[in-house]
Structure formats: C-alpha cells, structure tokens
KOLKOL-768197 format. One record per residue (C-alpha): x, y, z; residue in one letter; residue number from 0. Coordinates in steps of 0.05 Angstrom, whole numbers, plus 32768, in hexadecimal, padded with zeros to 4 digits. Example, Ala and Ser with C-alpha at 12.3 -4.5 7.8 and 13.67 -1.06 7.14 Angstrom:
REM KOLKOL-768197
{node {80F6 7FA6 809C} "A" 0} {node {8111 7FEB 808F} "S" 1} 
END
This chain:
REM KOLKOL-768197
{node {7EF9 7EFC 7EB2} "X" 0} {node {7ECC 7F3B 7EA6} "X" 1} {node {7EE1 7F7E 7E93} "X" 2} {node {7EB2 7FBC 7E9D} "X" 3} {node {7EB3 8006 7E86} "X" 4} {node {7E9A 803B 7EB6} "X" 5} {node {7E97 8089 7EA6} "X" 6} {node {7ED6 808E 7EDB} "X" 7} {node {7EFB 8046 7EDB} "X" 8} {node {7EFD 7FF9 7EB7} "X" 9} {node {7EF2 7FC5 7EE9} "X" 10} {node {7F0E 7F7E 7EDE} "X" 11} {node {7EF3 7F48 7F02} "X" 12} {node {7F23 7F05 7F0E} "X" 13} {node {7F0E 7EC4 7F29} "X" 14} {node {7F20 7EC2 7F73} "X" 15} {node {7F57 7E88 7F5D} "X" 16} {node {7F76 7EB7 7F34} "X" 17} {node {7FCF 7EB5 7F43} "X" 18} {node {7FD9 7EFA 7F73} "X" 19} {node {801E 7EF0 7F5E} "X" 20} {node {8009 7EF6 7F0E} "X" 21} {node {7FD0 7F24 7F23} "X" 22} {node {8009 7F53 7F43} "X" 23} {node {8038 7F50 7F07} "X" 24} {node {8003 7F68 7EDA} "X" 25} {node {7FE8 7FA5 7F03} "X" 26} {node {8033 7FB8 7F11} "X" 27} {node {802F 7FB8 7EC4} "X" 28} {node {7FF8 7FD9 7EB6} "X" 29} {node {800D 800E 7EE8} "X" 30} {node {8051 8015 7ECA} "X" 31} {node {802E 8021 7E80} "X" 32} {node {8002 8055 7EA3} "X" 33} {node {803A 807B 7ECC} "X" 34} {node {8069 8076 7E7E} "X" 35} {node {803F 808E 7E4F} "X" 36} {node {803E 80D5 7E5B} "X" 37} {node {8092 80C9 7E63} "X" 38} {node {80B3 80FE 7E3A} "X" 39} {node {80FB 80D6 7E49} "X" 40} {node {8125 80C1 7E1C} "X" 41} {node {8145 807B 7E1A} "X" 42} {node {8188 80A4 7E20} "X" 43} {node {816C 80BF 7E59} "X" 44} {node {8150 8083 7E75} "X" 45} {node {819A 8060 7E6D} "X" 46} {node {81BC 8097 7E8F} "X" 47} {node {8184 8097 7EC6} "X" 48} {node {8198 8054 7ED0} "X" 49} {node {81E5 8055 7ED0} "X" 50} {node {81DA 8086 7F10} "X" 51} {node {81AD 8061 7F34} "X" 52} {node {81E3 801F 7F30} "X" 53} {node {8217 804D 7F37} "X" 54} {node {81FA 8068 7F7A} "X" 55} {node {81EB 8022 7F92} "X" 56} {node {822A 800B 7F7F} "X" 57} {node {8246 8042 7FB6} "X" 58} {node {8215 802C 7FEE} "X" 59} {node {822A 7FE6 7FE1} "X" 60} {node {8273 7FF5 7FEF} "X" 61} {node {826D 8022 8027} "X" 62} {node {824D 7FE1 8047} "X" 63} {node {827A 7FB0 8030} "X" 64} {node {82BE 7FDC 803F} "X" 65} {node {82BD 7FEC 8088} "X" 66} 
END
C-alpha cells in the first residue's frame, strides 16, 4: 500500500488483490466521516431523525401487506 499527498487530493494505492468488498466498506467510511464532520446534529436529533424514518417505513410496509 502507498499513500501520496498532492496540493488538491491523497492517493492510496492497493494491490490489485485487494477485497472490493473491504475496499467498499472503508470508502463508504471514509465518505461517511467526510459528509459528518461538519454535522451540527445532535444525537437527540439524530434519534428522532431516526424514529421517523422507521416510522414512515413501517406505513409503506403495511399499506403492502394489508390489501
């Protein structure tokens, strides 16, 4: 493995036998880190956020299953 600085990006460079499924898991990672860090949310937030979204799916799921 090599990792590089550039002025505008770091490169890492993997062997090409290197697991895409690990590979993925670590960029989706990395990515999530990125897209978080500038998060101003709370964890309250982030439960509530949460209790809608299964809440909502929850709805969709029985508008399916009760025809």
């Amino acid at each position: 493995m090599l990792i590089e600085r550039t002025d505008k990006e770091i490169i890492i460079r993997l062997p090409a036998s290197t697991n895409i499924e690990d590979l993925q898991n670590m960029v989706d990672y990395a990515r999530y880190k990125e897209v978080t860090s500038k998060s101003k949310a709370s964890q309250e937030d982030i439960d509530k956020l949460i209790k809608e979204v299964k809440k909502g799916s929850w709805k969709k799921l029985r508008k399916k299953l009760i025809k």
